[in-house]
DONU-756257 format. One record per residue (C-alpha): residue number from 1; residue in three letters; x, y, z. Coordinates in steps of 0.02 Angstrom, whole numbers, always signed. Layout:
BEGIN
<r mikol="NUM" guba="ALA" u="X" v="Y" w="Z"/>
...
//
This chain:
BEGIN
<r mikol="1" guba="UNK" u="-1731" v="+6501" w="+7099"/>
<r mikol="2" guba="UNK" u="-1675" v="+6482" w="+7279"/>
<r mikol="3" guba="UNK" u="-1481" v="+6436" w="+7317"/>
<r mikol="4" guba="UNK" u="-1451" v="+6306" w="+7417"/>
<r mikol="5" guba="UNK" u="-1335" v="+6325" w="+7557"/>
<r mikol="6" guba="UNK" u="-1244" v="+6146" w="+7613"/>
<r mikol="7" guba="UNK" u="-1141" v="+6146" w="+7759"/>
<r mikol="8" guba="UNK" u="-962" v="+6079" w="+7675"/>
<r mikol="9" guba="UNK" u="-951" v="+5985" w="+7827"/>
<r mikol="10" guba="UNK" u="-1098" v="+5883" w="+7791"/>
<r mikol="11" guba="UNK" u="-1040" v="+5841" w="+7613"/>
<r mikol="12" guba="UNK" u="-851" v="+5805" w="+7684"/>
<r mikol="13" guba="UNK" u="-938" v="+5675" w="+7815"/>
<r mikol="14" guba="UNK" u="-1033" v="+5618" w="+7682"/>
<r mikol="15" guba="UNK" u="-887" v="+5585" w="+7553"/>
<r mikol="16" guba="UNK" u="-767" v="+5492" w="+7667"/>
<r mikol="17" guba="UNK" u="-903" v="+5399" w="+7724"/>
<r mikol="18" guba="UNK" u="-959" v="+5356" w="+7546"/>
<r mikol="19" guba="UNK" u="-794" v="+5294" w="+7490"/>
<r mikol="20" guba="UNK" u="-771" v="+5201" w="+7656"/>
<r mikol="21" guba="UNK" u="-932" v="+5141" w="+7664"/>
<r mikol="22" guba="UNK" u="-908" v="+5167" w="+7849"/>
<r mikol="23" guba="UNK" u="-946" v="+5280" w="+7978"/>
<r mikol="24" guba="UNK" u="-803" v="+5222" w="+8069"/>
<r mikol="25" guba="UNK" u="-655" v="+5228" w="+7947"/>
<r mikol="26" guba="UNK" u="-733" v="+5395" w="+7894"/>
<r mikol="27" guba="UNK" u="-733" v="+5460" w="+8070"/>
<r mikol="28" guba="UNK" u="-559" v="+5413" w="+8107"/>
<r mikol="29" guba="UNK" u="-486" v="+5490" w="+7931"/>
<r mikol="30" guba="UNK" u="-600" v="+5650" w="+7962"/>
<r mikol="31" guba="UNK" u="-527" v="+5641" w="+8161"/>
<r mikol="32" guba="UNK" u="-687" v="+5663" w="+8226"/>
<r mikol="33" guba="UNK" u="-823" v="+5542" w="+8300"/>
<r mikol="34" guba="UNK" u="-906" v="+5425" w="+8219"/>
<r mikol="35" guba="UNK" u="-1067" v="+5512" w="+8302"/>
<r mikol="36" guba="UNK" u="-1010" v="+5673" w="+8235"/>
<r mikol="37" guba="UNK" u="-1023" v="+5591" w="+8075"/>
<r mikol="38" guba="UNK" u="-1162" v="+5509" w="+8096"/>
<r mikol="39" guba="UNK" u="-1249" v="+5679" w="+8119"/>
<r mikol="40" guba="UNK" u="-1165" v="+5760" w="+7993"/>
<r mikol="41" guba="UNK" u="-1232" v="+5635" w="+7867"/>
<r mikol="42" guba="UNK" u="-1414" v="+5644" w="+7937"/>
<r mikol="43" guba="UNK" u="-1404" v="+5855" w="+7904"/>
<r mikol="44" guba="UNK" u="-1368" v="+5816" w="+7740"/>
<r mikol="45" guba="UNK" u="-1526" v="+5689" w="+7706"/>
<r mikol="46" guba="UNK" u="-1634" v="+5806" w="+7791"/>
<r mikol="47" guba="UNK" u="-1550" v="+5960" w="+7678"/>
<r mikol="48" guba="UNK" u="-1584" v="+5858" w="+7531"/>
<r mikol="49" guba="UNK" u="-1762" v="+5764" w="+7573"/>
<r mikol="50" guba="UNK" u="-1682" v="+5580" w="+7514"/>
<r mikol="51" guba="UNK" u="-1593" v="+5446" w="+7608"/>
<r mikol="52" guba="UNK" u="-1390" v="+5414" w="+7559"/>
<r mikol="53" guba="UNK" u="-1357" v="+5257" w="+7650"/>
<r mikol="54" guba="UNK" u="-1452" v="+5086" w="+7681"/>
<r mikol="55" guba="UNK" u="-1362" v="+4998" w="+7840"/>
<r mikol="56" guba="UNK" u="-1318" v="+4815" w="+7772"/>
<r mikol="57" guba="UNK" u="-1228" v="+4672" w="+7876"/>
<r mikol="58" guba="UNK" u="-1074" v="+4725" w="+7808"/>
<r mikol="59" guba="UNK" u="-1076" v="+4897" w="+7828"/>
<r mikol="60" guba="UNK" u="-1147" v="+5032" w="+7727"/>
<r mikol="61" guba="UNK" u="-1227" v="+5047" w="+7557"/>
<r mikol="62" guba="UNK" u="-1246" v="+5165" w="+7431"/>
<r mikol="63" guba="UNK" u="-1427" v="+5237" w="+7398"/>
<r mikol="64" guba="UNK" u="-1464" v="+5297" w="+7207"/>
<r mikol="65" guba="UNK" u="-1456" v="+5461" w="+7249"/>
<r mikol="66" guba="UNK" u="-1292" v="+5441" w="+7333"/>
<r mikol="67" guba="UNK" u="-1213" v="+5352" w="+7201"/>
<r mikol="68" guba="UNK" u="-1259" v="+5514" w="+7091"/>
<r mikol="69" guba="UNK" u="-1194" v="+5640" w="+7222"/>
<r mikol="70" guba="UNK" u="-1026" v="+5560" w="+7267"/>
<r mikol="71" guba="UNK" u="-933" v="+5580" w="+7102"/>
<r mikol="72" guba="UNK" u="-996" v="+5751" w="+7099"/>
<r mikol="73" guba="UNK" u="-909" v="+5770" w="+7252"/>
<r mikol="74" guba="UNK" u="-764" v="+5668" w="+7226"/>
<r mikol="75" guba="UNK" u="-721" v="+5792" w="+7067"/>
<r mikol="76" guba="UNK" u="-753" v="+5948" w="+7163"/>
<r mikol="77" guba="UNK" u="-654" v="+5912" w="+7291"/>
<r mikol="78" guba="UNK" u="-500" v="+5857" w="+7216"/>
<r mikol="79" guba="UNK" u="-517" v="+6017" w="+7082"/>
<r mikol="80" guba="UNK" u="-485" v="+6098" w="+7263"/>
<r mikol="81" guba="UNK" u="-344" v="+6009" w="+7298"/>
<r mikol="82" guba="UNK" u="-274" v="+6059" w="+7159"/>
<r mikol="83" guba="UNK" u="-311" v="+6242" w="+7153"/>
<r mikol="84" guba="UNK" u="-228" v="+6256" w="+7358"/>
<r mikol="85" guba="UNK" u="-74" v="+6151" w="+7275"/>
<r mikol="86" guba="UNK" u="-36" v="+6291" w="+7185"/>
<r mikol="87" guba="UNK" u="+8" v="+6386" w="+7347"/>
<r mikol="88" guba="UNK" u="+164" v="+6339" w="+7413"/>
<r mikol="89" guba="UNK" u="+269" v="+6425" w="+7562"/>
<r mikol="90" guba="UNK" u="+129" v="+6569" w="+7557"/>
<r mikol="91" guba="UNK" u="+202" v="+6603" w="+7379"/>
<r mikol="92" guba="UNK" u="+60" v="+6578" w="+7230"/>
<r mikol="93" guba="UNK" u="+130" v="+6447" w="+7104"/>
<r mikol="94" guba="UNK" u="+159" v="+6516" w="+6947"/>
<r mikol="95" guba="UNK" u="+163" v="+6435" w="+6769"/>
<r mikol="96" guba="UNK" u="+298" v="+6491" w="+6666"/>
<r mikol="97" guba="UNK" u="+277" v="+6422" w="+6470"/>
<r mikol="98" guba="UNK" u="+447" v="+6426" w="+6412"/>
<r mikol="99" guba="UNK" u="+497" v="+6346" w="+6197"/>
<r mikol="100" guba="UNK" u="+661" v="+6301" w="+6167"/>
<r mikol="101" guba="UNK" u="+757" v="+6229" w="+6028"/>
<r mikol="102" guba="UNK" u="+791" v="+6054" w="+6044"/>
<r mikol="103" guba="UNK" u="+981" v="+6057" w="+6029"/>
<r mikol="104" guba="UNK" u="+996" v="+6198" w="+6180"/>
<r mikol="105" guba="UNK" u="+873" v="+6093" w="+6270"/>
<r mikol="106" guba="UNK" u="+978" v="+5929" w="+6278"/>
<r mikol="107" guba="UNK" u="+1152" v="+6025" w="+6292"/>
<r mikol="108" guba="UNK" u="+1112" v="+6124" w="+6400"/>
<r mikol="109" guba="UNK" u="+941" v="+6143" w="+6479"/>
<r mikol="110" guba="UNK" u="+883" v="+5985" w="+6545"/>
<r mikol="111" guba="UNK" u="+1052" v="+5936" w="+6653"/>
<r mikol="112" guba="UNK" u="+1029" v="+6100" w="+6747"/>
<r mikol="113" guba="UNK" u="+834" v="+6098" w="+6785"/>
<r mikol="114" guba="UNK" u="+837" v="+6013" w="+6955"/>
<r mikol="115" guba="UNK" u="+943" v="+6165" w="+7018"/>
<r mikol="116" guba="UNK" u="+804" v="+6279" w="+6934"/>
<r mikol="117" guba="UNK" u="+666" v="+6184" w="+7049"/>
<r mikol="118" guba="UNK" u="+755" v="+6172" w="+7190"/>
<r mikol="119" guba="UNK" u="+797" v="+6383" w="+7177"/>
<r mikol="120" guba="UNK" u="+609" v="+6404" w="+7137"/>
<r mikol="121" guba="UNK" u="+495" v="+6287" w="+7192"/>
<r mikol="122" guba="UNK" u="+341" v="+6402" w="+7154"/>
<r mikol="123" guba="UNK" u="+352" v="+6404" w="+6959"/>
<r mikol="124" guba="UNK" u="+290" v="+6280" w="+6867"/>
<r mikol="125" guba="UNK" u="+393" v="+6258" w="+6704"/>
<r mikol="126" guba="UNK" u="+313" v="+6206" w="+6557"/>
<r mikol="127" guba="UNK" u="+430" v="+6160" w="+6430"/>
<r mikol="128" guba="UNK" u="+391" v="+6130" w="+6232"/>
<r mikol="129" guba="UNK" u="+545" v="+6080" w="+6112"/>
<r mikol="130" guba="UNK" u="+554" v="+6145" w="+5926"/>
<r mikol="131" guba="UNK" u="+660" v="+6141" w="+5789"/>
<r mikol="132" guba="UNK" u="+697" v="+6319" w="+5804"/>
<r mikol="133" guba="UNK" u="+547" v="+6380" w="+5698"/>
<r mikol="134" guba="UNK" u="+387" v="+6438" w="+5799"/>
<r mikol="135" guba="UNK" u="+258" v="+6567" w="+5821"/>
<r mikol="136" guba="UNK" u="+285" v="+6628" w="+6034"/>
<r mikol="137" guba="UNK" u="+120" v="+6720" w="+6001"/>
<r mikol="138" guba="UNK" u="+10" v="+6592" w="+5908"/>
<r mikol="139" guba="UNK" u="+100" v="+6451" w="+6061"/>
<r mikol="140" guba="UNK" u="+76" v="+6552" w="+6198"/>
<r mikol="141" guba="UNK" u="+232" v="+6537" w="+6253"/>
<r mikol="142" guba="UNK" u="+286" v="+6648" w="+6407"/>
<r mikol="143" guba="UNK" u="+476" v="+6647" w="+6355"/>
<r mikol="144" guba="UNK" u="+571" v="+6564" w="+6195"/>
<r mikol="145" guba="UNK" u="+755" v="+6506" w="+6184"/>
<r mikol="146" guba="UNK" u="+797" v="+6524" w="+6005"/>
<r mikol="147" guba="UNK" u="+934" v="+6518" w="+5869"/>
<r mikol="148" guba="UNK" u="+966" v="+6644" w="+5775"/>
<r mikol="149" guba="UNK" u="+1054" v="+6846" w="+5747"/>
<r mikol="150" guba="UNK" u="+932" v="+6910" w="+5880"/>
<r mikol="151" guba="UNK" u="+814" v="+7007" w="+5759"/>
<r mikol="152" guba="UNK" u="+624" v="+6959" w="+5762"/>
<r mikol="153" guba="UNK" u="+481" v="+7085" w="+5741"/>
<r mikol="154" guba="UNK" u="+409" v="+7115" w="+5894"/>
<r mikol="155" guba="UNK" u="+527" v="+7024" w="+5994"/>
<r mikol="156" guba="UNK" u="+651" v="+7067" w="+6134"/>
<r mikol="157" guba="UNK" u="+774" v="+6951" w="+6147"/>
<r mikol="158" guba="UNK" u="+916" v="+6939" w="+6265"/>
<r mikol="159" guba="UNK" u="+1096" v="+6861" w="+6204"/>
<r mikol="160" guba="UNK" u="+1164" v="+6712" w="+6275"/>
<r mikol="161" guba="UNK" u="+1300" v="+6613" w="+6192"/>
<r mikol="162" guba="UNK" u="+1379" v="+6599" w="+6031"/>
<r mikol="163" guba="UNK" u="+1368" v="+6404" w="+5994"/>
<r mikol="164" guba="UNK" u="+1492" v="+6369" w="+5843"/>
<r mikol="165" guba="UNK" u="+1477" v="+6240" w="+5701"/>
<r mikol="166" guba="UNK" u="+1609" v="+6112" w="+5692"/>
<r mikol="167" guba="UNK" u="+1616" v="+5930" w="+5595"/>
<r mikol="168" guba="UNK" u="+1577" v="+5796" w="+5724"/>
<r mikol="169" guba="UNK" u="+1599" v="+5619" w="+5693"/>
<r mikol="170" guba="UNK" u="+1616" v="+5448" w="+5760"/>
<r mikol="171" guba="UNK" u="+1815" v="+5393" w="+5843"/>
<r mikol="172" guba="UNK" u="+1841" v="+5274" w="+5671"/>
<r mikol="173" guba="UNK" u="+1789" v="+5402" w="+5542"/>
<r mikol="174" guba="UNK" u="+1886" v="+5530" w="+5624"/>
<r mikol="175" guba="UNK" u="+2029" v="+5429" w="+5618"/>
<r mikol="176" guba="UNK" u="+2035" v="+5426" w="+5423"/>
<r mikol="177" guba="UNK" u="+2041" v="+5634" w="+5408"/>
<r mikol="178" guba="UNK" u="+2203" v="+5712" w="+5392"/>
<r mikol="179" guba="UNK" u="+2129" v="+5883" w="+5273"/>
<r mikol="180" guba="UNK" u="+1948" v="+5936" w="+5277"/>
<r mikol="181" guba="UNK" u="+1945" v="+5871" w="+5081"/>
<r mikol="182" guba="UNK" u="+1958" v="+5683" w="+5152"/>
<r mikol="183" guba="UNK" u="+1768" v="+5759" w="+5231"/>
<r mikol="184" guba="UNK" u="+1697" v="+5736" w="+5047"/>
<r mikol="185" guba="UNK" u="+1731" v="+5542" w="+5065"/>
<r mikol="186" guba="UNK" u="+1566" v="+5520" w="+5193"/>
<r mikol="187" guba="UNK" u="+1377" v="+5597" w="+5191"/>
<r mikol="188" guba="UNK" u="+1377" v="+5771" w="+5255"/>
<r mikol="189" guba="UNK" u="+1232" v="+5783" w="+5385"/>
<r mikol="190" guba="UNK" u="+1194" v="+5967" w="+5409"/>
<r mikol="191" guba="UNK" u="+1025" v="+6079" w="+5466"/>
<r mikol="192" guba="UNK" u="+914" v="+6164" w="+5357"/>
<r mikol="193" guba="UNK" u="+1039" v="+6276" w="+5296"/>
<r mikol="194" guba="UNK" u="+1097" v="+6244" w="+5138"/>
<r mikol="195" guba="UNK" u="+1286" v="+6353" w="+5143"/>
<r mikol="196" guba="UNK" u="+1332" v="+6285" w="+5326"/>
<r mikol="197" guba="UNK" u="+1472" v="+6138" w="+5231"/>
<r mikol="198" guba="UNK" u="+1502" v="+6264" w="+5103"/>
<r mikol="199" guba="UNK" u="+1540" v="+6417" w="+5217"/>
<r mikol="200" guba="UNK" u="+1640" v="+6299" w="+5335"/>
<r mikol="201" guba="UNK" u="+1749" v="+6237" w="+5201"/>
<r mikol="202" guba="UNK" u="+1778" v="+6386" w="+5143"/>
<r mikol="203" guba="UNK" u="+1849" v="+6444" w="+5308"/>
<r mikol="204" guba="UNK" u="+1936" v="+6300" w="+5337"/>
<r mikol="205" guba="UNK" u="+2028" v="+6312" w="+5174"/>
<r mikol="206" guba="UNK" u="+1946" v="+6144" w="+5095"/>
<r mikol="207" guba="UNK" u="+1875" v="+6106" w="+4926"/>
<r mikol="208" guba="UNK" u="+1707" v="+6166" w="+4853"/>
<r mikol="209" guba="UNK" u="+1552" v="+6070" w="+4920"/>
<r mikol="210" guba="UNK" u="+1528" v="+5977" w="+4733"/>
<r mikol="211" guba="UNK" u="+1350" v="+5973" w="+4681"/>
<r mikol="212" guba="UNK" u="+1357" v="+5780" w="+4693"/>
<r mikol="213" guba="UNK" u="+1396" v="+5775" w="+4859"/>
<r mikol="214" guba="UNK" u="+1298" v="+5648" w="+4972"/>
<r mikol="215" guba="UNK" u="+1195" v="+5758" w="+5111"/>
<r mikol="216" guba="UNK" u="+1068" v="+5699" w="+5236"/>
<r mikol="217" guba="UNK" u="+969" v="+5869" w="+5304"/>
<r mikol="218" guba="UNK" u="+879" v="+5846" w="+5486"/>
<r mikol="219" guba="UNK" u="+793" v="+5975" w="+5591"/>
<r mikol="220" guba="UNK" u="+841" v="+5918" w="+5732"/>
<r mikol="221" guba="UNK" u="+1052" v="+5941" w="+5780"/>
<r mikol="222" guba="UNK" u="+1001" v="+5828" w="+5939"/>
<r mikol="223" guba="UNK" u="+950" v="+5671" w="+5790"/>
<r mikol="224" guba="UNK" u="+1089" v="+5748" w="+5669"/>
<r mikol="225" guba="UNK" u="+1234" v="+5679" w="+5820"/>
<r mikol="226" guba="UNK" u="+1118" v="+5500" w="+5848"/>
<r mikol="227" guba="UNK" u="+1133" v="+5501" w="+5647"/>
<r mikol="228" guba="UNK" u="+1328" v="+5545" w="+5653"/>
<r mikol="229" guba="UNK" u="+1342" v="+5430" w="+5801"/>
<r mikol="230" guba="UNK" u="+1301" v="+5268" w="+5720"/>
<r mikol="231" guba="UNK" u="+1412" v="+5312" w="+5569"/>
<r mikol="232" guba="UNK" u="+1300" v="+5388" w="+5459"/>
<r mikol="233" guba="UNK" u="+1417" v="+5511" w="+5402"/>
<r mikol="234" guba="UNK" u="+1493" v="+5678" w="+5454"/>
<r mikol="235" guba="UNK" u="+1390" v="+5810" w="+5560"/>
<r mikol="236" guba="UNK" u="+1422" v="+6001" w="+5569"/>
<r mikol="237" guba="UNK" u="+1344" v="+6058" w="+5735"/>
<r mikol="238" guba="UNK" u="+1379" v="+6155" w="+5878"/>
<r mikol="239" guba="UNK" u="+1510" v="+6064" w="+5978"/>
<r mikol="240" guba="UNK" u="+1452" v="+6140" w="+6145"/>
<r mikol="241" guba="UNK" u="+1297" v="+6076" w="+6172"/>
<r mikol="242" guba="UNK" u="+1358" v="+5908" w="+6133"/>
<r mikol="243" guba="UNK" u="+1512" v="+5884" w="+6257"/>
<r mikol="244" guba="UNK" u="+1413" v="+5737" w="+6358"/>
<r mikol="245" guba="UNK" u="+1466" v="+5638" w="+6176"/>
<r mikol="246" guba="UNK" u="+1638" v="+5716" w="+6169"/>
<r mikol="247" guba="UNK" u="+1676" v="+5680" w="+6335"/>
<r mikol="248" guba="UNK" u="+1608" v="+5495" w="+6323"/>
<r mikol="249" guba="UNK" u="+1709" v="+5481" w="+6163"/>
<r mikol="250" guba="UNK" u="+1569" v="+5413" w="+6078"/>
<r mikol="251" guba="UNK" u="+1593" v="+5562" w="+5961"/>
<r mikol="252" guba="UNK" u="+1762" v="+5676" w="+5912"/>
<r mikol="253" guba="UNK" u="+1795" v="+5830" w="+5825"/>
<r mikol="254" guba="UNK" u="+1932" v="+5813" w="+5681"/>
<r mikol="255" guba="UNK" u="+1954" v="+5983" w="+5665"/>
<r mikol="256" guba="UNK" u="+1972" v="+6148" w="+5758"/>
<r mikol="257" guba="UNK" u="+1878" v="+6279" w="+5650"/>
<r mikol="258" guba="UNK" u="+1748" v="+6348" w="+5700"/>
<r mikol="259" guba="UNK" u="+1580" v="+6434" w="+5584"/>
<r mikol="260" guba="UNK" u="+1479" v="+6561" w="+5672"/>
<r mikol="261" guba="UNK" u="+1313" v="+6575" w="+5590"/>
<r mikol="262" guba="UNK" u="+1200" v="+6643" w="+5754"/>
<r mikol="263" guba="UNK" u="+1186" v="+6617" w="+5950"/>
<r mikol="264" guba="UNK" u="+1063" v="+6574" w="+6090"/>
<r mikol="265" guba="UNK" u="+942" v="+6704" w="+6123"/>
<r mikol="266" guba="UNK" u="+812" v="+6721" w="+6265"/>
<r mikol="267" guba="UNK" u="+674" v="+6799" w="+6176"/>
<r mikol="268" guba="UNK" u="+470" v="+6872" w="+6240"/>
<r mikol="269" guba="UNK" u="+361" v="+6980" w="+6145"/>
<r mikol="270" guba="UNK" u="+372" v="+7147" w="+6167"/>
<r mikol="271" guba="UNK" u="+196" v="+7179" w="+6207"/>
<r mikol="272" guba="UNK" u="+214" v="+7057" w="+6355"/>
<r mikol="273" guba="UNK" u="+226" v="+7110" w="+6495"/>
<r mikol="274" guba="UNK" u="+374" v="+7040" w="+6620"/>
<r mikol="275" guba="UNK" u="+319" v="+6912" w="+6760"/>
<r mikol="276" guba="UNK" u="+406" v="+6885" w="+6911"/>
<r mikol="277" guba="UNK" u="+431" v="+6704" w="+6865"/>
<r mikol="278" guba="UNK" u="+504" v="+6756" w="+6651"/>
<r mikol="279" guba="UNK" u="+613" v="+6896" w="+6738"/>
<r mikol="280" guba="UNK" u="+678" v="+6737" w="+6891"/>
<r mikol="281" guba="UNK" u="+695" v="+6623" w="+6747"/>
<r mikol="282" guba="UNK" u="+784" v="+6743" w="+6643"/>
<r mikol="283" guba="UNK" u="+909" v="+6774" w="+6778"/>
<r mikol="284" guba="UNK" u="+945" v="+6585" w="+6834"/>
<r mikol="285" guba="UNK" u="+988" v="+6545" w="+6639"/>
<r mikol="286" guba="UNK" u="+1089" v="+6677" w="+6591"/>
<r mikol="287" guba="UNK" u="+1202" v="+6642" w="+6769"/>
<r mikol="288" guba="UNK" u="+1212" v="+6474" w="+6710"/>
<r mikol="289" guba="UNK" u="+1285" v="+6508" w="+6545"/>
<r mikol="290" guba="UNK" u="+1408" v="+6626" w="+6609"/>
<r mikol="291" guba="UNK" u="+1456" v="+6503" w="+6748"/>
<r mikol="292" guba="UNK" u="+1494" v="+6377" w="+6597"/>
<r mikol="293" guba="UNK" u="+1563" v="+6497" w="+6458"/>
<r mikol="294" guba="UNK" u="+1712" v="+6449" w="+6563"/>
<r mikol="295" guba="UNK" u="+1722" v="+6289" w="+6513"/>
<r mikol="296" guba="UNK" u="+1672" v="+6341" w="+6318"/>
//
């Protein structure tokens, strides 16, 4: 079969023309004359052996055959716009797939992106939230911010902040603690983890967690504090990642111990390679949480 060459100047003549239906307008967006276009359209009939327009009082309209081809067009031409949108000051635009647990996300993440864009206007980030339980491989994910001791097969991870469990509650509830055994009065609202009230307790020199005890388990911290927030009871989360609250006072902290049960980690897989964007990204985040370990 014999290729077909087209001149792309024919088709672009013939596009803007189509969705003007005018050899004018067309000529003026295309900043050329409306003879050029003219001509350009008329290579393109000849090139295909059909007729595209039928002059009409009006203006212009649309033959069968160019009602077929313009769509066509219209497609491939914005497919590439897209693909030269993806170079940007002379650097290629890179996609960077990054999970991250939901809590770290709202804490921390989101308030700090538009500094991330503005540093590095070339990567596209492409975020997906999770409750802290995912598969990087099986998601494709580029880079993962996780929770955790830092030890997953297969997985390099990179350390960056401790993030504490305290009891969090609403100003009136708070008000009514004087000893963490006054806690046992309200629902506990905890994570998946079944020993984070007990172990806290213990360290904080309360009761035993009683087997009656009224619990509400989320997998999400970030719905855990809307939960604790509207008086549903008492939530043990990380303090740190929820200061917008604190500082609001829409939420307090009756106590001052603290239960370490794993940090932040920036993780990859170790058969993955590093890109320029993961290793930029990786940089920018962990200068961020230094910068505000300060205020931790």
């Amino acid at each position: 079969m014999t290729r077909r060459y087209i001149p792309l100047k024919s088709l672009r003549a013939f596009e803007a023309a189509a969705r003007h239906l005018s050899f004018t307008n067309a000529a003026i967006e295309l900043n050329v004359t409306h003879s050029a276009v003219s001509q350009q359209v008329k290579q393109l009939e000849d090139l295909l052996n059909c007729q595209l327009f039928v002059r009409v009082p009006r203006g212009l309209m649309l033959t069968p055959e160019a009602e077929h081809l313009l769509p066509v067009l219209l497609e491939s031409f914005d497919r590439i716009a897209q693909s030269l949108d993806f170079f940007s000051a002379r650097q290629v635009r890179e996609k960077l797939l990054v999970g991250v647990v939901g809590t770290f996300a709202n804490g921390f993440l989101l308030p700090r992106l538009p500094e991330f864009q503005q540093k590095f206007p070339h990567i596209e980030l492409v975020l997906s939230t999770n409750n802290n339980r995912l598969d990087i491989a099986a998601e494709g994910l580029d880079l993962a911010i996780r929770f955790g001791s830092g030890a997953w097969h297969g997985v390099h991870a990179d350390f960056l902040c401790e993030s504490p469990l305290t009891p969090l509650c609403t100003p009136e509830i708070a008000a009514t603690l004087t000893s963490p055994a006054d806690l046992l009065n309200f629902t506990l609202l905890r994570s998946y983890r079944r020993d984070e009230w007990s172990s806290w307790l213990q360290k904080a020199g309360g009761p035993l967690l009683p087997p009656s005890q009224p619990v509400v388990v989320f997998d999400s911290s970030v719905t855990m504090l809307a939960a604790a927030e509207q008086g549903v009871g008492i939530a043990l989360a990380p303090a740190a990642m929820f200061g917008h609250l604190l500082a609001q006072g829409r939420i307090v902290r009756p106590f001052q111990t603290e239960l370490v049960l794993g940090s932040y980690w920036l993780t990859r897989l170790q058969s993955k390679p590093e890109t320029a964007a993961m290793r930029d990204f990786s940089q920018w985040l962990q200068a961020q949480v230094l910068q505000a370990s300060t205020a931790w």
